[in-house]
C-alpha positions as CSV (number, residue, x, y, z in Angstrom):
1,X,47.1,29.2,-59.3
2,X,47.4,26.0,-57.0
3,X,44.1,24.2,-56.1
4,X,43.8,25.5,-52.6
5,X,44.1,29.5,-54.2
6,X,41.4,28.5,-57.0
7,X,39.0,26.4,-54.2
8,X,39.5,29.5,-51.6
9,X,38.5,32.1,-54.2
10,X,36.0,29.8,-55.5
11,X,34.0,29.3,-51.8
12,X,34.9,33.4,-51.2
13,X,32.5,34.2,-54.2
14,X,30.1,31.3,-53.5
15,X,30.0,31.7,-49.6
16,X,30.7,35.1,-48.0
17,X,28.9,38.4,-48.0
18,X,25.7,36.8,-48.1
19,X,22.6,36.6,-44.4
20,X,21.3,34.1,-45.5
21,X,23.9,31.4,-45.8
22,X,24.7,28.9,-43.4
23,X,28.4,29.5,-43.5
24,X,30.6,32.2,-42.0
25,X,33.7,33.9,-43.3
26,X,36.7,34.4,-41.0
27,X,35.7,38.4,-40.7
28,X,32.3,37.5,-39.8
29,X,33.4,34.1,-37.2
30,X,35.5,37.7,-35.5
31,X,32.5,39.4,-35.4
32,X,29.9,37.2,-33.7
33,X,32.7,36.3,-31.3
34,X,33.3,39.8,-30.5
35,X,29.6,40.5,-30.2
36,X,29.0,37.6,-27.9
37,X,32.1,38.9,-25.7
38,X,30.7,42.0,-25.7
39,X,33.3,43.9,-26.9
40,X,30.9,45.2,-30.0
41,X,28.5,47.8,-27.8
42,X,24.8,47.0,-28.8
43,X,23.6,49.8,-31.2
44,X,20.9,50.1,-33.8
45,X,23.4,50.0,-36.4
46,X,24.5,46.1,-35.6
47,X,20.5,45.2,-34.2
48,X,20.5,43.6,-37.8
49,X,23.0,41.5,-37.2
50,X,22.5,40.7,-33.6
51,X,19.2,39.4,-34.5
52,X,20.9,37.1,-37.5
53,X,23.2,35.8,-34.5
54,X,20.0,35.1,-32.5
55,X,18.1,33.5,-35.1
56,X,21.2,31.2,-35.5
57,X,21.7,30.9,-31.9
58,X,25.7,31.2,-31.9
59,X,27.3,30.4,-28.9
60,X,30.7,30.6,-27.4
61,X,32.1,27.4,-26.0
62,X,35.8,26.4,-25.0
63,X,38.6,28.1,-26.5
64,X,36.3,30.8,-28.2
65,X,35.4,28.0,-30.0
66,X,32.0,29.1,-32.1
67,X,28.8,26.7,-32.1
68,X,25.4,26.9,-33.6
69,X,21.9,25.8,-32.4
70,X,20.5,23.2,-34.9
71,X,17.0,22.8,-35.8
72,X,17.0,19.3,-33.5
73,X,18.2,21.9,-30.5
74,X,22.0,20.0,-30.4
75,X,24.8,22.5,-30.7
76,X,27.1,22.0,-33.9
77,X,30.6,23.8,-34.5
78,X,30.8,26.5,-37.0
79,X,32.8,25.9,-39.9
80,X,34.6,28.7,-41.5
81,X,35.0,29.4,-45.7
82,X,38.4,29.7,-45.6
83,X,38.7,26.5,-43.4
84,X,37.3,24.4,-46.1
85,X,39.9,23.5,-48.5
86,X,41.6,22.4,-45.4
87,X,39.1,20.0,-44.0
88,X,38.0,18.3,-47.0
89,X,41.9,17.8,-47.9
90,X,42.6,16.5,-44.7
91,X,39.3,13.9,-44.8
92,X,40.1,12.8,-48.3
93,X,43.9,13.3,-48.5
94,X,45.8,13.2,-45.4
95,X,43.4,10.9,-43.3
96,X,44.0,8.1,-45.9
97,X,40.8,7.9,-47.6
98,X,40.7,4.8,-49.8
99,X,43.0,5.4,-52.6
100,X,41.3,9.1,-54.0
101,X,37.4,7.9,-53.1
102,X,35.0,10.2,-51.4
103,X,35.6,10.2,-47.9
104,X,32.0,11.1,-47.3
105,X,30.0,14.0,-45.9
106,X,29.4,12.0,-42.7
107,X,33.3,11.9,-42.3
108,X,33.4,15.4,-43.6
109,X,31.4,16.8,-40.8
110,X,32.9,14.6,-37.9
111,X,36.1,16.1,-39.1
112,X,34.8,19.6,-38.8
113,X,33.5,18.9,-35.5
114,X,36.9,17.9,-34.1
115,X,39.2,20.3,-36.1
116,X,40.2,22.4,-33.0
């Protein structure tokens, strides 16, 4: 198994299935863009998670592009699990971070902010 198989099943396990956490899978990013399109009709079987997207407050910006309110009231791109290996290889890899070193969680973010 390569290290991108091994880190994606790694942050699957880690980061999906779960309310509470404050990242998305790809199904769920497919979801919460459907609701917010309404093509998912409001029904008391989804008013659970409709109220999780609220609580969040997801919203839809250019090119379906997903964002979420954060707790200053700024809106911040979602990231996606299975986007992750990507990101942090491109920030520490491709982007020519200084010989291997930690590129940085400042950088990190930025980087998910303008992966489009």
């Amino acid at each position: 198994m390569d290290s991108r198989s091994a880190f994606q099943s790694w942050a699957l396990r880690n980061y999906s299935g779960c309310v509470k956490t404050k990242t998305i899978t790809a199904e769920k990013y497919s979801r919460i863009l459907a609701t917010l399109k309404g093509e998912i009709r409001n029904c008391a079987e989804n008013s659970k998670f409709r109220f999780w997207m609220r609580s969040k407050g997801f919203r839809l910006g250019e090119k379906d592009q997903l964002y979420a309110l954060s707790p200053n009231g700024s809106l911040k791109k979602v990231a996606v699990v299975e986007e992750f290996y990507d990101i942090i290889y491109n920030v520490h890899v491709e982007s020519g971070a200084r010989s291997g070193f930690h590129a940085g969680q400042k950088r990190t973010y930025r980087a998910v902010s303008f992966n489009d």
